[in-house]
LUMMARGU-509671 format. One line per field, with one value per residue (C-alpha): z negated, y negated, x negated; residue number from 0. Coordinates in steps of 0.1 Angstrom, whole numbers. Each point is the difference from the previous one (the first is absolute). Layout:
N
z <- c(Z  ...)
y <- c(Y  ...)
x <- c(X  ...)
seq <- c(NUM  ...)
//
This chain:
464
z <- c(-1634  -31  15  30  -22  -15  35  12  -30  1  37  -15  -22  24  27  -26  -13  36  3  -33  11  35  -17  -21  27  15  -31  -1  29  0  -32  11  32  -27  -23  30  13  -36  0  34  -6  -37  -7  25  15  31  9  33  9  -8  22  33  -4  12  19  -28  -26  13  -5  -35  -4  -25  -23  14  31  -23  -17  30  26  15  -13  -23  17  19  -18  28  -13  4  0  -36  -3  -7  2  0  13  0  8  -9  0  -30  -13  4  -12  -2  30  11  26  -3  24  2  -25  -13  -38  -8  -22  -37  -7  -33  0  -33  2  -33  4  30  -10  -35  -22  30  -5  -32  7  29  -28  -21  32  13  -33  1  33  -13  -28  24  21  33  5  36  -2  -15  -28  17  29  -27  7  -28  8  -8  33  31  21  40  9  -31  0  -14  -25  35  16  -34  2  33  -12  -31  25  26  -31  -16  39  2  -33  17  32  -13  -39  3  22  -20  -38  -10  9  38  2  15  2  17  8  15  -23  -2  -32  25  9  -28  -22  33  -7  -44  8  23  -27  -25  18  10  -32  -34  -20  -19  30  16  -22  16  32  18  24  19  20  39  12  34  12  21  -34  19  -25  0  -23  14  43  11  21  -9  -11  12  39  19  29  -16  -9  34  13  -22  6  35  -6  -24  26  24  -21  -8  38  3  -29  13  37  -15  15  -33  -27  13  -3  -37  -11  13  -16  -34  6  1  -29  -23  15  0  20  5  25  30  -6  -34  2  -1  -29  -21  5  -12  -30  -14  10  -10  -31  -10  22  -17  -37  9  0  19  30  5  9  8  -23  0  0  29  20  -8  15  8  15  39  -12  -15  25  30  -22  -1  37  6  -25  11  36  -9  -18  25  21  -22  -9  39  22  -16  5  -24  -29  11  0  -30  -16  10  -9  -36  -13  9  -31  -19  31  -4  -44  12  18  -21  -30  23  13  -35  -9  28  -9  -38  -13  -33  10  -8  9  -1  13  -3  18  -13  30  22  31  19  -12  9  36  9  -15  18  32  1  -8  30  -27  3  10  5  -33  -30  -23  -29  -39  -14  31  2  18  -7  13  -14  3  -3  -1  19  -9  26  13  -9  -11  19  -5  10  -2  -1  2  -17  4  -24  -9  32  19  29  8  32  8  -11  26  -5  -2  26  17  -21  -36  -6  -24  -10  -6  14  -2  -17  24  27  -30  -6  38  2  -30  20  30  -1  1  30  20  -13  18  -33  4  -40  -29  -6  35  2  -36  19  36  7  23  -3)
y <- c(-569  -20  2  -16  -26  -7  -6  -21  -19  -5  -8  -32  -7  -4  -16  -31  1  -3  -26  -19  2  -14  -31  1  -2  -25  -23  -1  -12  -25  -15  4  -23  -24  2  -12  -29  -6  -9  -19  -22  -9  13  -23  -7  0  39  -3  -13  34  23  -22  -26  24  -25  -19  24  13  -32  3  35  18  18  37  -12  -6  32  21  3  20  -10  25  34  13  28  21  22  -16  -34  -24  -31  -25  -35  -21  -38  -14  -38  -8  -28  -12  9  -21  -38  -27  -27  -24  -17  -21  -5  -29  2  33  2  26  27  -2  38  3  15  9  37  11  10  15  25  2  -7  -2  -39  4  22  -21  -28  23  14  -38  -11  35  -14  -34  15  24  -31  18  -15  -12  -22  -33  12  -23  25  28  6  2  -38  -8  -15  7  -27  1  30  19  37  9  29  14  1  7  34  6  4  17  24  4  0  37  6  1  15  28  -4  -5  6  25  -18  -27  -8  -38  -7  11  -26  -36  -28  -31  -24  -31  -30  -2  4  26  21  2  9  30  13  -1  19  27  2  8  28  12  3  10  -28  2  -1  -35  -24  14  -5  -34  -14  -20  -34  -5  -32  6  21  18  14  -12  3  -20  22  29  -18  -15  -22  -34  8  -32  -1  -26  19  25  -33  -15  34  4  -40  11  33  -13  -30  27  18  -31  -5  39  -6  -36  21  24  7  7  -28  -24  23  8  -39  -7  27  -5  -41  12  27  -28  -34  -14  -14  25  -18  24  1  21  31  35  6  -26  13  34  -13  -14  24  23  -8  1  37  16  -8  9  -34  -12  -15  -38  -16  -31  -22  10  34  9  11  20  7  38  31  -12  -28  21  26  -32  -12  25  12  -32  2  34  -10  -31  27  22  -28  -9  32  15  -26  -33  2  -30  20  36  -19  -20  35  19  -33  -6  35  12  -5  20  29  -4  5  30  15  -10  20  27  4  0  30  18  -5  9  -27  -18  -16  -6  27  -21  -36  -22  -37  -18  -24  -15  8  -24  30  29  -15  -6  32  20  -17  9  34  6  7  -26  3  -39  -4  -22  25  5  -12  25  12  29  2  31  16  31  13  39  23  36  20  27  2  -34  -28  -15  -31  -11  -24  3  -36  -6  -30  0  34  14  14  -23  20  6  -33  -17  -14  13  37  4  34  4  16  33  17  -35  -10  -25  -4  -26  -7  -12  -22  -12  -4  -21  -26  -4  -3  -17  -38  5  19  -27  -31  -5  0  6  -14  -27  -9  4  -22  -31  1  -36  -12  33)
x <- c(-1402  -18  -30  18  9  -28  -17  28  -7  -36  0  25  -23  -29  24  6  -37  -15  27  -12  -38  8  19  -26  -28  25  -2  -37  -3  27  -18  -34  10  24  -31  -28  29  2  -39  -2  35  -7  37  8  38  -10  -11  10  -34  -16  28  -2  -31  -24  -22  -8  5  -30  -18  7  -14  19  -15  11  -17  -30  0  -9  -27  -25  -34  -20  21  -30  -6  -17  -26  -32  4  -4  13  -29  12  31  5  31  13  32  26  16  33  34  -3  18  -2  -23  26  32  32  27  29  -12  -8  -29  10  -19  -15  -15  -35  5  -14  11  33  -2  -33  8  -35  -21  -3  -12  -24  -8  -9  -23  -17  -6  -16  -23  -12  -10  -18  -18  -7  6  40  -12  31  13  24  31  -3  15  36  34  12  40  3  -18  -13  -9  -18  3  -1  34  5  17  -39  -15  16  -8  -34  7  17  -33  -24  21  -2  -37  -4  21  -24  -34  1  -30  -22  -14  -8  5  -40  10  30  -10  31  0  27  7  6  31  19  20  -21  -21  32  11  -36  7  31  -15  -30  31  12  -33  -15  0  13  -35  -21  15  -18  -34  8  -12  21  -23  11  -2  -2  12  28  -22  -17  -32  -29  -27  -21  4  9  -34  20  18  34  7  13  10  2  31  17  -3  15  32  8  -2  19  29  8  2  23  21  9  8  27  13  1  19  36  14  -17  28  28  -11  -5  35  16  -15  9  33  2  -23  16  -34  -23  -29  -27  -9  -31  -1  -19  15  -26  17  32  -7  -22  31  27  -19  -8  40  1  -29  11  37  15  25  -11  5  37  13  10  37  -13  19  -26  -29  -34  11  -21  7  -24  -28  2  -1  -34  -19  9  -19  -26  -11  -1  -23  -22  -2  -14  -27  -16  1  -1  -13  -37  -5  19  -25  -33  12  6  -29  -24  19  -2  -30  -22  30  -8  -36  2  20  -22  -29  17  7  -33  -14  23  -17  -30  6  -5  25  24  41  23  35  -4  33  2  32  8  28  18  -26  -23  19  13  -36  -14  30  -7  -36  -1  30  25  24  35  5  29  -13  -12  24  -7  -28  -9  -31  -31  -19  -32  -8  -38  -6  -30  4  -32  -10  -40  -2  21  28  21  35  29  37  20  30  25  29  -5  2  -30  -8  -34  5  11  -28  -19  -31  16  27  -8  -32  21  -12  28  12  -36  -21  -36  -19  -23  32  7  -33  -7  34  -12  -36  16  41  -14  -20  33  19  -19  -22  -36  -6  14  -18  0  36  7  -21  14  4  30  17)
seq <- c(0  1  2  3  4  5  6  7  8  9  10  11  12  13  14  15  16  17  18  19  20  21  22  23  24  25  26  27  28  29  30  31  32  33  34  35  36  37  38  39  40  41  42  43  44  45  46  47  48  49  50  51  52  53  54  55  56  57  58  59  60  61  62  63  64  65  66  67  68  69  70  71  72  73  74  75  76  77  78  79  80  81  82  83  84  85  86  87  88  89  90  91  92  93  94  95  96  97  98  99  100  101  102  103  104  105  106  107  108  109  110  111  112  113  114  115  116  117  118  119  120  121  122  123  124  125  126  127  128  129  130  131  132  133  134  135  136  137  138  139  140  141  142  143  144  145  146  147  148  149  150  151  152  153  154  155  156  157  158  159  160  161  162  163  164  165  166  167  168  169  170  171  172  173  174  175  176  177  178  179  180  181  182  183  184  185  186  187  188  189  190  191  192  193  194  195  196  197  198  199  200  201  202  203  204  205  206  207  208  209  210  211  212  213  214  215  216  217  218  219  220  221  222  223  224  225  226  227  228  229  230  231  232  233  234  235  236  237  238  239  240  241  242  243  244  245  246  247  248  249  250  251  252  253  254  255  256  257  258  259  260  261  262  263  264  265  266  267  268  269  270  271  272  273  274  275  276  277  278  279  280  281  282  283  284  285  286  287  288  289  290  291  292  293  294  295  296  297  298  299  300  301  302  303  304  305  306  307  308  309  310  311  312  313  314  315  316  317  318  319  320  321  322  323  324  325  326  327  328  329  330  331  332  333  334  335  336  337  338  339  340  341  342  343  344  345  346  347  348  349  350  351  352  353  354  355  356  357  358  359  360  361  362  363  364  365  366  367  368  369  370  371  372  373  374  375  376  377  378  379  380  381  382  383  384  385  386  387  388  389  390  391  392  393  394  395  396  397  398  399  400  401  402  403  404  405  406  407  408  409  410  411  412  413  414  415  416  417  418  419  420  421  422  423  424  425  426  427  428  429  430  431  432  433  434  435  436  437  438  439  440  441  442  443  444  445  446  447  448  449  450  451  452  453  454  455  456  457  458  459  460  461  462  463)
//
């Protein structure tokens, strides 16, 4: 009968500790997801964006979303992991457009309170570049400003990075040593500050004052040192004239861009001109959605811009897109023209790797969307939506060693494996792998199946 007792007992006890660990498990999770809206909204009163914004939520990229992917998980036995390129966007800024009757929100970009000493060391790292005289950079492109002006990357977009920087450490820490790591970025304060903050969560603190970031004049990251073409095309500009003009008349044709101006006339009691792009609308809404403020209301706050609106923008925006990168054949050539001395110093690198001979092993380009769109429309990769804030490119080179040497490539997009979509791979992926050489065939050959004789040719078409 005790021992009866004591069973009874203990089977209690387990009963109210399986109990405790599955509130407990309940918890965690519950503050992990307050803890990452915590980090997207700023603390901000107006959570509801993260629960039922999911359109443009995903614009903003949160940081979970950042945090996870697929590159660097081929671990099949045989193959090494030679090479790494990856383009990216930069992170969440402030805008570079303005609307009627709505006042733009002042963010601080003032980084020290939000990463604790990381501006300071920021400050010392800056001054060990100058002395090293290899700061590529004009020191009023460094960030830690009270107030941000138009463009800025925001503390918001600075972590972004931070984020995708541990990420890669995570990734790739064992494939290179800080000779092997080559940086370049756009010159943009921006994009140069996206590529500081993914070099601080790359690296060893010690290590970042040794690393160059090296300036691009051109989106494209055309170089002319190492591109014997001009990185100057008329041709691509004639082409994206053509193909945003194009674009313009899909949006004003739209059966919803009237519907949307109406309604926000109403919620703002403004006049907003008919003609304003889409674009500009989501620059500046979403510069109060991805830093958790409140979303603009009219002036007796009565009536606010609410989710029906994002949601009806970016229904529009993504069928514009979609229109540009399949079916506008100014936009493709445009694309295909533009970045091909970026796919050509791909290739280059790659082909030296195969044939042994030094080269980087992780290669970062700190760019724009008007990099990523085009990038993501050549390769086959794009789904049509404006790639989000801190948006990922990344082509992964690997060795597999049998007889002889073998080399292939595995595409990733946002951290998910777009391999077989690429279009130089579809129905050609062996294991998730894809050859080189289809890669290396596709960069001699995309111009010509795109209408473009050559390069050069292409950049000095006249009366295009």
């Amino acid at each position: 009968m005790m021992r009866m007792k004591v069973k009874k007992k203990l089977l209690i006890i387990c009963a109210i500790c399986f109990i405790c660990i599955i509130i407990g498990i309940k918890t965690m999770y519950n503050w992990v997801h307050i803890e990452v809206v915590k980090d997207l909204t700023y603390d901000s009163p107006h959570q509801n964006l993260i629960k039922t914004f999911l359109r443009p939520m995903e614009y903003c990229n949160s940081f979970h979303h950042i945090n996870s992917g697929e590159e660097g998980d081929s671990n099949i036995s045989g193959y090494s992991l030679e090479l790494v390129h990856m383009v990216m966007r930069h992170g969440a800024r402030t805008g570079m457009h303005s609307l009627p009757g709505i006042q733009v929100p002042t963010l601080s970009c003032k980084i020290e309170s939000k990463f604790e000493n990381i501006s300071r060391f920021l400050d010392r790292t800056r001054q060990k570049w100058i002395n090293r005289k290899n700061f590529g950079f004009d020191s009023s492109l460094y960030p830690n400003k009270n107030k941000c002006q138009g463009s800025d990357l925001t503390p918001f977009g600075m972590k972004q990075h931070i984020t995708t920087g541990r990420y890669l450490q995570r990734k790739y820490g064992g494939l290179f040593n800080i000779t092997q790591l080559y940086v370049r970025s756009t010159g943009y304060s921006r994009t140069y500050q996206s590529a500081v903050a993914v070099l601080l969560g790359l690296l060893n603190h010690t290590y970042l004052p040794l690393v160059r970031i090296n300036r691009s004049g051109e989106a494209s990251f055309c170089s002319p040192s190492l591109f014997s073409g001009s990185c100057h095309c008329p041709g691509a500009d004639k082409l994206i004239r053509k193909a945003k003009n194009e674009a313009d008349k899909v949006e004003r044709e739209d059966i919803d861009k009237k519907l949307l101006i109406n309604r926000l006339k109403g919620v703002l009691e403004t006049e907003i001109p008919v003609g304003l792009s889409v674009f500009s609308l989501i620059d500046v809404f979403m510069t109060f959605a991805c830093h958790g403020i409140p979303l603009p209301c009219s002036q007796n706050q009565r009536k606010c811009v609410n989710q029906s609106h994002l949601d009806l923008i970016f229904k529009i925006q993504d069928r514009v897109g979609k229109q540009m990168v399949f079916e506008n054949r100014n936009y493709i050539q445009f694309a295909h023209l533009y970045l091909h001395p970026l796919l050509e110093e791909m290739a280059d690198r790659m082909k030296k790797v195969a044939r042994r001979k030094p080269v980087e092993s992780f290669v970062l380009y700190s760019g724009h969307d008007v990099t990523i769109t085009p990038l993501a429309t050549v390769l086959g990769i794009h789904n049509g939506k404006w790639p989000p804030f801190a948006s990922r490119i990344v082509i992964e080179l690997y060795k597999k060693t049998e007889n002889k040497m073998h080399y292939f490539i595995k595409v990733f997009f946002n951290g998910e494996d777009v391999t077989s979509k690429a279009s130089f791979c579809k129905n050609k992926t062996l294991k998730g792998f894809c050859k080189l050489k289809y890669f290396l065939d596709f960069v001699n050959n995309h111009l010509h199946d795109n209408g473009l004789d050559s390069y050069d040719e292409g950049c000095g078409i006249p009366n295009l």
